[in-house]
N, C-alpha and C positions, 0 to 999 in steps of 0.2 A: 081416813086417817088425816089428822091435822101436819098440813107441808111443814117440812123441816124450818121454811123461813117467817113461819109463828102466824095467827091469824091476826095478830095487830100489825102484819103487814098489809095486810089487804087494801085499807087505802091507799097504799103505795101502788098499789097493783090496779086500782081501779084509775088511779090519777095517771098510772100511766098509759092509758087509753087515748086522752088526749095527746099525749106525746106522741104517741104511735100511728091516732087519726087520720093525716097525713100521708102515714106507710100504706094504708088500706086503701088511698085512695084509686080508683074511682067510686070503692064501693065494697064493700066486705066477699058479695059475691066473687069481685076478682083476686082474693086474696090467693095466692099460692096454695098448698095443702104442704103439712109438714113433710120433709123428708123420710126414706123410709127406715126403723127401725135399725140399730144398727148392726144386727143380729143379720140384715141382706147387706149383702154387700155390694155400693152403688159409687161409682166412678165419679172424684169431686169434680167439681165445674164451676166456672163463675157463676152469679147467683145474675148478673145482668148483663146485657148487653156491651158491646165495647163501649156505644157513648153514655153509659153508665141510667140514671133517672132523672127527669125533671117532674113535680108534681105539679105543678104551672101554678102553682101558687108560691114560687119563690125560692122552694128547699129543692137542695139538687143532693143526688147519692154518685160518685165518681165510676166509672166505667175504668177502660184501660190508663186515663188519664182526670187530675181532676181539672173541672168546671171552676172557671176562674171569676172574679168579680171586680170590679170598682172598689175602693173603701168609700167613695161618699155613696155607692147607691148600697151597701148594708148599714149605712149611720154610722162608719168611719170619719175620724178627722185625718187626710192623705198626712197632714202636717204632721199631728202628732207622730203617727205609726214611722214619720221619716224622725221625728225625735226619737222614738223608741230604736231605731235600726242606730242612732250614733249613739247611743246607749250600750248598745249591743255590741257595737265596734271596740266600745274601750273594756270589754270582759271576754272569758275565752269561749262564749256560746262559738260551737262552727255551724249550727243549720237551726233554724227555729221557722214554723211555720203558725198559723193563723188563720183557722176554719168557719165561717161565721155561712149557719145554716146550709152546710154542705158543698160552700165554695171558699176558696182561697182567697183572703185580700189582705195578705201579706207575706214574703217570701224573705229567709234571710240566710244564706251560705250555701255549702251545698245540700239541697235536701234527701241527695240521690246514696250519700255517704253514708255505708253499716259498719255500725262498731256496736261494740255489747251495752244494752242499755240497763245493764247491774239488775236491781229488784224492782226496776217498771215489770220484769217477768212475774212478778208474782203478782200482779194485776191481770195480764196475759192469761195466765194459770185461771183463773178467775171466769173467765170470758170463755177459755175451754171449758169447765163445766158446765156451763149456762150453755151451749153450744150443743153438749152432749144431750144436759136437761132437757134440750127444745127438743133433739132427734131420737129419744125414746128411755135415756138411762131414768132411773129414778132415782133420783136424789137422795129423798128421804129416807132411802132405804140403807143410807149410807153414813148420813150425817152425823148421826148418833154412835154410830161402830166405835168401838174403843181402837186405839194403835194395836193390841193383841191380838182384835177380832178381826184387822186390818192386814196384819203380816208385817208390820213396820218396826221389829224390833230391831235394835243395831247392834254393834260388836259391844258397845257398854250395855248389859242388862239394866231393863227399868227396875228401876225400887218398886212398892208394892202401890203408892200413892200413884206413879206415874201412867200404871197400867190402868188406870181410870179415865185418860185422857178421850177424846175422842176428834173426829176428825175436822166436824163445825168448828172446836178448840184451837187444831193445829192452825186452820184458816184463819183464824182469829186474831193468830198468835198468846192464846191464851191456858195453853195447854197445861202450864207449870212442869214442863219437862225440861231441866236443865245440863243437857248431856253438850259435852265442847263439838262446837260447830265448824270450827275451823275461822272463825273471824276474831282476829284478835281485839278491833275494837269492842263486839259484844262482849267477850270470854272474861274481859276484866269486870264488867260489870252485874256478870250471871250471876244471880241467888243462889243460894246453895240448894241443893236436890233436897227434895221435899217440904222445902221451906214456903210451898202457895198449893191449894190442892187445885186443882185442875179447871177451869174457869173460871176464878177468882183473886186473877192478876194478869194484868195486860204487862208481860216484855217482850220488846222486839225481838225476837229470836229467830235465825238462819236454821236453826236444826225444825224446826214446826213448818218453814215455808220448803225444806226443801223433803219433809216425810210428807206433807200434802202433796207434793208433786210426784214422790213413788205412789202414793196411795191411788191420783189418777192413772197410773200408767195399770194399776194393778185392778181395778175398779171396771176401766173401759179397755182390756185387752188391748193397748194401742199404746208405741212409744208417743213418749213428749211431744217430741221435734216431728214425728209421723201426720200428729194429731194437728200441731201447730198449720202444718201447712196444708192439710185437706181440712180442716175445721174455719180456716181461718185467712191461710195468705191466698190458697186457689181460689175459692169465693170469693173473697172481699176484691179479688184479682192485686195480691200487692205485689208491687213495682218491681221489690230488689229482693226480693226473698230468697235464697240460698240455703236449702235446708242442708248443706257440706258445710256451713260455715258453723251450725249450731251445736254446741260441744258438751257434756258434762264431765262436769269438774268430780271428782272424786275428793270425798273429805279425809284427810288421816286419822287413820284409828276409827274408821267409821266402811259399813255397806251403802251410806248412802252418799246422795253426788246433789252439787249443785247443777240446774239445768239451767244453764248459759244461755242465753238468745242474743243474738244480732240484727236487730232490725233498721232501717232507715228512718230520716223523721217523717216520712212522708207517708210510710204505711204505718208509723204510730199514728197517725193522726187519724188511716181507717179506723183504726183498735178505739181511736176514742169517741170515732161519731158513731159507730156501732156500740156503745156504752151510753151515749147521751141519746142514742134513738132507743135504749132498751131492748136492743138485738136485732132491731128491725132493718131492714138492707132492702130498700124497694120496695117492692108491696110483698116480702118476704119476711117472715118472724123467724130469723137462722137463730137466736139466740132465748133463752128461757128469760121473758121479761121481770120473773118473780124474783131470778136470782140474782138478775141484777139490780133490779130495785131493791133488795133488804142489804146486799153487798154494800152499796153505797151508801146506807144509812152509818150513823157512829154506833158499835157497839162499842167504843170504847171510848171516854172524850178525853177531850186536849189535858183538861188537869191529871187526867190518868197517865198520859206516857212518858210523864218523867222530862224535867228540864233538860239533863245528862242525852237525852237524844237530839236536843236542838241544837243552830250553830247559834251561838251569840249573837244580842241583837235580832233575833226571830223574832216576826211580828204575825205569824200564821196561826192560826186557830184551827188547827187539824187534827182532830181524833180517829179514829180508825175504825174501818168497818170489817167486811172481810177481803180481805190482801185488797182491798183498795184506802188511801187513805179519803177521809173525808172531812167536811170542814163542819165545825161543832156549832153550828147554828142551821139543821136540816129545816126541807121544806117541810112546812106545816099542814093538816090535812085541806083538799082542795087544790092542791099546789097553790098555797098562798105564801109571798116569798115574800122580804121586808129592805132584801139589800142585795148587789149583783153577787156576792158569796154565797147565798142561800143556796142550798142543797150542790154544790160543789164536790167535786170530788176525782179525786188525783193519782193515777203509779208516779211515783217515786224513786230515781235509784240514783245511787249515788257519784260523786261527781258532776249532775248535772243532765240527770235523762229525768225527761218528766211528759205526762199525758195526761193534763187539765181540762177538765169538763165546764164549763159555765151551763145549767140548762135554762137557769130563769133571762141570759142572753143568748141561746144557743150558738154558744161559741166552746171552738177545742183549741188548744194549744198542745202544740206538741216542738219537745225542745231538748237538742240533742250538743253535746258534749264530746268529744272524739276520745274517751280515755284509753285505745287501745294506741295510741299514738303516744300519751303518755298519763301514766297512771296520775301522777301527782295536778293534772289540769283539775280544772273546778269552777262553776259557777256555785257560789255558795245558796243555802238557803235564805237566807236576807235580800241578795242579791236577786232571786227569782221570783221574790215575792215584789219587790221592788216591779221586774217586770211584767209581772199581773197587775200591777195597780196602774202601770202604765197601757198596758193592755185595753183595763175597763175603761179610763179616763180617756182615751181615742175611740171609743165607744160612744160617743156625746150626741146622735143625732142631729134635731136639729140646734143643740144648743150649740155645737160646733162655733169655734171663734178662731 
């Protein structure tokens, strides 16, 4: 049967071989063997050792703590990255960090601080599947399910177009289901019901990201937040994880609930080298590389999502893949890239949580926002784009001056 993630992904999958090359090292023989099925049930564990991995050729994976670096010995300018920190100073970023090939070299607020990172979760969400995909579920077997065949009906009945939807769709955000989600910013701008039939209009929509998330709980027998931290914070061993702190919100006039996450930036930043390695942790494959290679491709580009979702003055070129966003000039086959944004790809949530992949510099950013201290804080998106570009440009090698 042809995988859910189409076979013109397959160069993706082949290219990310060499992404992953590294993970396997010394040698394929010493590769780990997947997990078991999840049909047995096996007590999570971190996936390495406390002093985490070095492949001695330069890429390190974090243990109980991460492995720290220089900026001039990864092709940092120390100078710039100190421009970029009094940058930082006069906007309300409180913790942003700066991963380049597995180590840190650069630190800014506190990075120990959890506060809810809004719809970076739906990136999260993302990583859980691919998590599950690596440890036995089948995917494909799912992808194509309608919301009917799914169980995901809500207190509003679908119209008859809607019940066509399916779950690749809801991921998508492309589902054309337009039932109120509880966000007033989207609700003014929701289509009328029935007005796109079902994969044939990309809107951002809260009710598609938060019926994906029942559909996993109902898929792989296992709550959210359950899944969250044996899938993901035990393994990866993150720092501040607290799964009392993870809540779902209940929508009005709805069975379904937003699933809230609290995470620190410092275990966003596991979530995003585990995303830029393609699931790989060590000489470990914990996550399905296939779903996350087609995840970060754009099924949907930039001229599709509508200006009304940008803030003014946006200069980002991000079209959307599934619940990741992605930047609309992917890598080409071979991984042939032409600029440090190629194949890029981002969770998003608002106010100012974000978990940035660079892989043609393998570099993550991860950059976090305190809105549970006050809703109305923000680093805008101009503003953070700003600090990417200031990012890549301390990225200079030796052209460093």
């Amino acid at each position: 049967m042809i995988p859910w993630y189409d076979v013109a992904m397959v160069f993706r999958m082949l290219a990310s071989i060499a992404i992953l090359s590294w993970v396997l090292l010394p040698g394929l023989s010493a590769a780990q063997p997947a997990p078991a099925p999840p049909t047995q049930e096996t007590k999570p564990a971190p996936l390495l050792p406390p002093d985490g991995f070095d492949d001695g050729q330069g890429f390190a994976v974090p243990g109980v703590e991460w492995a720290h670096a220089t900026p001039e010995s990864e092709g940092f300018s120390a100078a710039r990255l100190e421009a970029l920190r009094a940058f930082l100073k006069t906007h309300q970023t409180d913790a942003m960090m700066i991963v380049s090939r597995g180590h840190v070299v650069f630190e800014y607020g506190d990075l120990s601080l959890v506060s809810k990172v809004a719809s970076v979760r739906k990136s999260v969400l993302n990583l859980l599947f691919a998590v599950e995909g690596q440890h036995g579920l089948k995917l494909d077997d799912y992808m194509n399910q309608t919301v009917v065949q799914l169980g995901l009906e809500d207190k509003t009945p679908f119209i008859e177009l809607e019940r066509h939807a399916t779950l690749e769709q809801l991921m998508m955000s492309r589902s054309g289901i337009y039932i109120s989600n509880g966000n007033e910013g989207q609700e003014k701008l929701l289509p009328h019901r029935g007005s796109h039939y079902p994969g044939t209009h990309y809107f951002y929509n809260n009710w598609d990201f938060d019926a994906a998330g029942i559909a996993f709980e109902k898929i792989t027998h296992k709550d959210i937040f359950d899944a969250l931290r044996d899938d993901l914070a035990i393994p990866l061993r993150f720092q501040d994880f607290d799964r009392a702190r993870q809540k779902k919100n209940y929508v009005a006039n709805s069975t379904h609930f937003e699933y809230a996450m609290y995470l620190s930036t410092r275990d966003m930043a596991r979530l995003g080298l585990l995303a830029l390695r393609s699931g790989g942790w060590g000489k470990t494959v914990w996550a399905d590389p296939g779903t996350i290679q087609f995840s970060t491709w754009p099924t949907t580009h930039f001229s599709e999502v509508g200006d009304w979702y940008w803030s003014p003055g946006w200069t980002g070129r991000w079209g959307y893949g599934v619940l990741w966003w992605v930047w609309d000039a992917p890598k080409y086959p071979g991984d042939v890239m032409t600029g440090p944004y190629q194949g890029a790809f981002s969770a998003m949530g608002s106010g100012g949580q974000y978990i940035t992949v660079f892989p043609m510099a393998d570099i993550v950013v991860a950059h976090k926002v305190n809105i549970d201290q006050d809703e109305s804080r923000s680093v805008s998106g101009p503003t953070y784009m700003t600090i990417l570009d200031m990012v890549l440009d301390a990225k200079c090698g030796g052209a460093c001056k």
